[in-house]
N, C-alpha and C positions, 0 to 999 in steps of 0.2 A: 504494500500500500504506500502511496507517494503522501508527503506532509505537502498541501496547497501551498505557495512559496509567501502570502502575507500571512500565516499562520506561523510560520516559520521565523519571519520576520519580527514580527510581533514577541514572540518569543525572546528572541536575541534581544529586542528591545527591555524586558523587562528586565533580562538579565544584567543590563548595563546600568540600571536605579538599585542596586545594590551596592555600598561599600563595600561589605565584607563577603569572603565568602569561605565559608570552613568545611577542608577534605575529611572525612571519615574513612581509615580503612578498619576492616573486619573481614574474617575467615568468613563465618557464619551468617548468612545473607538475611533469618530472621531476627536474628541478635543484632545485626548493623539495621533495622528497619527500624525494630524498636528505639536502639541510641538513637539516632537523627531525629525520630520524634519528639523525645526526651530532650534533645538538646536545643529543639524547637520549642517546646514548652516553656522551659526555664530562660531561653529570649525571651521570649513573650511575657513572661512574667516581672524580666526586671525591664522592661519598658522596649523592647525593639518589635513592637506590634506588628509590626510586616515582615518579621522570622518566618522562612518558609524552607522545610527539607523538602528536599529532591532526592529522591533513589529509586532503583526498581521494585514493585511492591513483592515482597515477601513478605507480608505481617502473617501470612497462615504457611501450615507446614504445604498444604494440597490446597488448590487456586480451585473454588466454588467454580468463580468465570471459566475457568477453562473445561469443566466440568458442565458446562450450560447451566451454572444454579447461578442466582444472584448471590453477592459480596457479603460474607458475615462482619465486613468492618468497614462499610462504605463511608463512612468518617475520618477514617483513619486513612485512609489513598490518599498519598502524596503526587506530582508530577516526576512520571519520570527524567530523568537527567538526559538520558538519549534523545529524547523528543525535544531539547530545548536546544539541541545540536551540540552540546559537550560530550567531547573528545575523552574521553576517559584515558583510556592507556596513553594519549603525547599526554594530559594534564599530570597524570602520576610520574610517569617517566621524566618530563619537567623538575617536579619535586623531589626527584630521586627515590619515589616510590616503587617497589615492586607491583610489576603488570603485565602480564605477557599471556596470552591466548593455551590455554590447558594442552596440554598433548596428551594427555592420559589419563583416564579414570580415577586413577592414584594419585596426582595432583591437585595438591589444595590450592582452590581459590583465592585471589584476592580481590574482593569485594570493597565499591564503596561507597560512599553517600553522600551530601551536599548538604548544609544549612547556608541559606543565604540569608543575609543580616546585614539592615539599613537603619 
């Protein structure tokens, strides 16, 4: 499926009324959903009201959606980071994060997540 290119735009745009924007890396893709929530929260709480995490949703072990059921935590859905056109592996590799595409069953993940904060 193609992103319409002023949606795309739009996007990028938002991204750019952000000051800050904080990497989260984690193995565990439901344990990194829950932190960026969490670190979304506690902005929000000491005054940066427009604190928004970005990551891919793993808040449940097994995706309802993909299942054809509706969302058990439609609240909780963040935007994902892919969709706002962030480059994940050049951004980590930038920061000298580990990031490199699996080769094997047997390699751990690294996973990660975005709070952006203005």
């Amino acid at each position: 499926m193609r992103i319409p290119r002023l949606v795309f735009e739009e996007a990028q745009a938002t991204l750019r009324e952000y000051d800050k924007i904080l990497m989260i890396h984690h193995h565990d893709p439901v344990k990194l959903s829950r932190l960026a929530r969490q670190i979304e929260r506690t902005a929000f709480l000491d005054g940066y009201y427009f604190a928004c995490a970005m990551h891919c949703c793993h808040l449940c072990r097994e995706c309802r959606i993909d299942m054809g059921k509706p969302c058990h935590t439609p609240l909780n859905i963040r935007p994902c980071d892919q969709s706002f056109g962030v480059d994940v592996y050049k951004t980590a590799r930038k920061l000298g994060l580990p990031c490199a595409p699996l080769q094997s069953k047997s390699d751990i993940p690294n996973r990660y997540a975005f709070v952006l904060i203005t």
